[in-house]
C-alpha positions in Angstrom: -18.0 -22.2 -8.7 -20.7 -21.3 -6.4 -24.1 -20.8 -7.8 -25.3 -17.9 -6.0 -23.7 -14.9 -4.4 -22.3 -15.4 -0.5 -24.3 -13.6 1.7 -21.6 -11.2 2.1 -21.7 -10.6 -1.6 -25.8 -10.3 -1.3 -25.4 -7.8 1.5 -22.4 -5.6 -0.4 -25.3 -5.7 -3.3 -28.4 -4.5 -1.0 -25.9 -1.7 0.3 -24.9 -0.5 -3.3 -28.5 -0.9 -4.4 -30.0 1.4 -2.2 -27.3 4.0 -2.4 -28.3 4.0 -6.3 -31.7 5.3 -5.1 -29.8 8.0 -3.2 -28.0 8.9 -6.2 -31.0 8.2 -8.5 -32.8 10.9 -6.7 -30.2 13.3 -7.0 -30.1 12.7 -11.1 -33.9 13.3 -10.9 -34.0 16.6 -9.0 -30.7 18.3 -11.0 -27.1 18.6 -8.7 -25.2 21.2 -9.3 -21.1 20.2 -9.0 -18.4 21.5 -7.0 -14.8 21.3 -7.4 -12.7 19.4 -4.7 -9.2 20.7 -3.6 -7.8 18.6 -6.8 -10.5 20.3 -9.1 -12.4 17.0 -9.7 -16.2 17.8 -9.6 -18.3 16.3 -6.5 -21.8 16.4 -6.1 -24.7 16.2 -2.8 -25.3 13.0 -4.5 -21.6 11.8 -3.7 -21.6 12.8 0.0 -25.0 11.5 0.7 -24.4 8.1 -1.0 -20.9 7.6 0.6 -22.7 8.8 3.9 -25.4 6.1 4.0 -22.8 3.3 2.4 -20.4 3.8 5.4 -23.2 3.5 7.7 -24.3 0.1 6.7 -20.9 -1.2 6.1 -20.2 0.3 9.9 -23.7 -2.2 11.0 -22.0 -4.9 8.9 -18.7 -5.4 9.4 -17.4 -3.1 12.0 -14.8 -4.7 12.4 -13.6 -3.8 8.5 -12.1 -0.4 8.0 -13.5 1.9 4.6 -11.5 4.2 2.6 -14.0 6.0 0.7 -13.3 8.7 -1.5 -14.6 11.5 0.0 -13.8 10.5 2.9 -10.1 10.5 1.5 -10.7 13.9 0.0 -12.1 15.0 3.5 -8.9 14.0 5.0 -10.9 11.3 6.7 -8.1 8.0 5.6 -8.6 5.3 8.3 -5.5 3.0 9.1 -6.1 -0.4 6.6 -4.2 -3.6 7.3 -4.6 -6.7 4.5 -8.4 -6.7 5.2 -10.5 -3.6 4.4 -13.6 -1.7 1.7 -12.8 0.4 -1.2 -16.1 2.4 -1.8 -16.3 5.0 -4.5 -20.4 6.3 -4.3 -20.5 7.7 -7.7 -17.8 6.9 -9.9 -18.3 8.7 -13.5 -19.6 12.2 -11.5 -19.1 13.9 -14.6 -21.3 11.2 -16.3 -23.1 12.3 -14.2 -23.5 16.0 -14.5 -23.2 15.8 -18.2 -26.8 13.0 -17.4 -26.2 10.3 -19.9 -26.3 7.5 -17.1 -23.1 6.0 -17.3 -22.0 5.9 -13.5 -22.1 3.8 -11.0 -22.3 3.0 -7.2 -18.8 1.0 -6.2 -18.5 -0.7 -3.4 -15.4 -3.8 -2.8 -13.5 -6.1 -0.3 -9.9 -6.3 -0.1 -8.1 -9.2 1.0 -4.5 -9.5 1.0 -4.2 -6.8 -1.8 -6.9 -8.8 -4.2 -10.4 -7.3 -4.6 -12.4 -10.7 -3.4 -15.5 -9.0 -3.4 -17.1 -6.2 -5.6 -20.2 -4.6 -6.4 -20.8 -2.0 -9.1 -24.3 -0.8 -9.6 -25.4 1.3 -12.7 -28.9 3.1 -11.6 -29.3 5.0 -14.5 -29.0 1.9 -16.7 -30.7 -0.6 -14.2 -27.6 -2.9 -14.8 -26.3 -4.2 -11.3 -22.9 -6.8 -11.6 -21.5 -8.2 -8.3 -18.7 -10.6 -8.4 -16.7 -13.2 -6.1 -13.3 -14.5 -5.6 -13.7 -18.5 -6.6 -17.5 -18.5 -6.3 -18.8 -16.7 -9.7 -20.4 -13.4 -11.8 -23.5 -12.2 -12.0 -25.8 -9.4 -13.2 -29.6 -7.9 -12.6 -31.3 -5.9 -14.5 -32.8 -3.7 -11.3 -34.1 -0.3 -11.2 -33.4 1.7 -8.0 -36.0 1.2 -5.9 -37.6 -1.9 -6.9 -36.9 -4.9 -4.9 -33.7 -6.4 -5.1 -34.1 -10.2 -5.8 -30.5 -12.3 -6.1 -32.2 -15.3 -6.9 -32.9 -13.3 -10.2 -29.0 -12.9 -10.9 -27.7 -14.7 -14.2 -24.3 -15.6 -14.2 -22.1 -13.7 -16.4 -18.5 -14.8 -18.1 -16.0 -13.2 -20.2 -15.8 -14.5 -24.0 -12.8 -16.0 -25.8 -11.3 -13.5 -27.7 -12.9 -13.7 -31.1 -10.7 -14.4 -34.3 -11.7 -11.7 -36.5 -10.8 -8.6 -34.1 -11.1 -7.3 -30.6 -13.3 -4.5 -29.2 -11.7 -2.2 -26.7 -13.7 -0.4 -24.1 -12.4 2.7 -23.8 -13.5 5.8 -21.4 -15.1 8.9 -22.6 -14.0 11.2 -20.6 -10.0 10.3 -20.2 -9.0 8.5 -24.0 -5.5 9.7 -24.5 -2.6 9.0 -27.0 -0.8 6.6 -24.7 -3.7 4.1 -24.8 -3.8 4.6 -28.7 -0.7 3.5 -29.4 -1.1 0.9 -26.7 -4.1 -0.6 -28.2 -2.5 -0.2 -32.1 -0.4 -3.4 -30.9 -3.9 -5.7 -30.5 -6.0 -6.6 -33.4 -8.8 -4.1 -32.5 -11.8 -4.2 -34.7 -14.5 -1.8 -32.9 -14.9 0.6 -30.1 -16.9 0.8 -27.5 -16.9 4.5 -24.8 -18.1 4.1 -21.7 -17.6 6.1 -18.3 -16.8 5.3 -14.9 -16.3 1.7 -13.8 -18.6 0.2 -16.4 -16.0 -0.6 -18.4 -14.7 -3.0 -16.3 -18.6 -4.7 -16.1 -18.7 -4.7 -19.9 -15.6 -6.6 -20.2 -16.7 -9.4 -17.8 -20.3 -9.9 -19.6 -18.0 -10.6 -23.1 -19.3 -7.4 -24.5 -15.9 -6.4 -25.0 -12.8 -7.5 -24.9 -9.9 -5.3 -23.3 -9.4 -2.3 -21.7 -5.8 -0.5 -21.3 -5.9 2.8 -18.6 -3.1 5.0 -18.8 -4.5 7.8 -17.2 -4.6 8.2 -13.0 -6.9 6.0 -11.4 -7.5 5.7 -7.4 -8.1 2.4 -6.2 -11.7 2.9 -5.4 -12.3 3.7 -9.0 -11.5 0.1 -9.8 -11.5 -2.2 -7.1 -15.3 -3.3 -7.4 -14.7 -3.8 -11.2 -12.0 -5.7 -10.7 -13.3 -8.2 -8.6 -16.3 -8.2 -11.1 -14.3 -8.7 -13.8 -12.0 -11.6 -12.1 -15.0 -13.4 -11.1 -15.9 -13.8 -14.3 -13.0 -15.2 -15.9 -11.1 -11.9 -16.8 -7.8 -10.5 -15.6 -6.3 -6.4 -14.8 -3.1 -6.7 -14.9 -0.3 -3.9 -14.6 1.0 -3.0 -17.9 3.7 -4.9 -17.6 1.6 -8.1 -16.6 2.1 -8.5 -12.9 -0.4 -8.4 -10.7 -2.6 -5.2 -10.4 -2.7 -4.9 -6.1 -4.6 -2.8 -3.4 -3.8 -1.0 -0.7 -0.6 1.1 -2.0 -1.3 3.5 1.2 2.1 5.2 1.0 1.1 6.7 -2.8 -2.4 7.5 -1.1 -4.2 4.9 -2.7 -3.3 6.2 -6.3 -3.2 2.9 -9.1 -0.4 2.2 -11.9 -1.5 2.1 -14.9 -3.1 -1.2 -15.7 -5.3 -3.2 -18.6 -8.6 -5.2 -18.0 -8.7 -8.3 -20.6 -11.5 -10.9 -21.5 -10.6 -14.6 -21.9 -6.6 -14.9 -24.1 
């Protein structure tokens, strides 16, 4: 394991950083949301985040196509091989709108259908998480628009899954009644709500232990998670335990439904 982020990871990290203060400003002034085609809310802060991410990833790695969400909802869907970014610039927009902090910047890199790379940045709580295929975890605590030092990053690891009870993350704006009767088959002892892909983040520093989704995702909702989440020692699996894949282009980049686990 490596002990400090590639510089690929680093630069993923600067890029999701300083779309946080794009978002971050946005929170401050007050957005008011619109409805897409699908009647999900979207924001100025979304479009101007995804706007500026896609223009440093362009500088980057132009040689690396982006399917970014609006983008997507645009009808903007470049042609992806085995090698491309899933960037979601606000996950959690009704997070939010409702202002209780709990989304986050998203920005991965997809290899072969594995997330290898991901970056998910919480403004609001000053929590950023960046993780690597075969090289590590981290987190820094970082406010949008301080200065972004990686050599600052502590490495982060899922826990073993303690003996007297688990805690499930679970999302608070999509719990259902599928996911309670999934979870009523583990020895849950707590809950913990969180929005957007946070979840995913809270799993892989051990402060929870599993998260089932039943609900529709899109893979740029999870993708940067994922790879957090894996890099630290965790697992998202489908359901049924196989492996949880990008780039399912022919169901428009929609997800099965999946669980995130800690150390077994």
């Amino acid at each position: 394991m490596s002990t400090r982020p590639s510089a690929q990871l680093a630069a993923l990290a600067v890029i999701a950083h300083e779309a946080g203060a794009i978002v971050m400003r946005h929170y401050v002034a007050g957005v008011e949301a619109r409805k897409k085609q699908d009647s999900s809310p979207v924001t100025a802060a979304d479009e101007d985040a995804e706007r500026y991410i896609l223009e440093r990833l362009l500088t980057l790695s132009p040689e690396i196509p982006v399917v970014a969400e609006e983008s997507v909802a645009g009808g903007r869907t470049p042609k992806v091989g085995s090698h491309f970014f899933l960037v979601d610039p606000l996950d959690g927009t009704k997070e939010f709108i409702n202002r209780n902090g709990e989304f986050t910047v998203n920005i991965a890199e997809i290899a072969g259908g594995i997330a290898i790379r991901g970056v998910v940045y919480a403004p609001a709580k000053q929590r950023l998480f960046l993780g690597e295929a075969g090289a590590g975890a981290w987190e820094i605590d970082i406010a949008a628009g301080q200065t972004l030092d990686l050599a600052k990053a502590r490495s982060i690891h899922v826990r073993k899954a303690p003996g007297d009870g688990l805690i499930a993350v679970a999302s608070r704006s999509h719990r259902d009644k599928k996911t309670e009767e999934y979870l009523a088959h583990y020895p849950v002892k707590d809950f913990v709500t969180s929005g957007s892909s946070l979840k995913f983040c809270l799993v892989a520093t051990g402060e929870a232990d599993i998260y089932p989704r039943h609900g529709t995702t899109m893979e740029w909702d999870t993708a940067a998670g994922h790879a957090v989440l894996s890099a630290a020692g965790g697992t998202v699996t489908n359901l049924d335990g196989s492996p949880f894949l990008y780039g399912r282009v022919n169901d428009n980049f929609t997800n099965p439904h999946f669980v995130a686990r800690g150390a077994t």
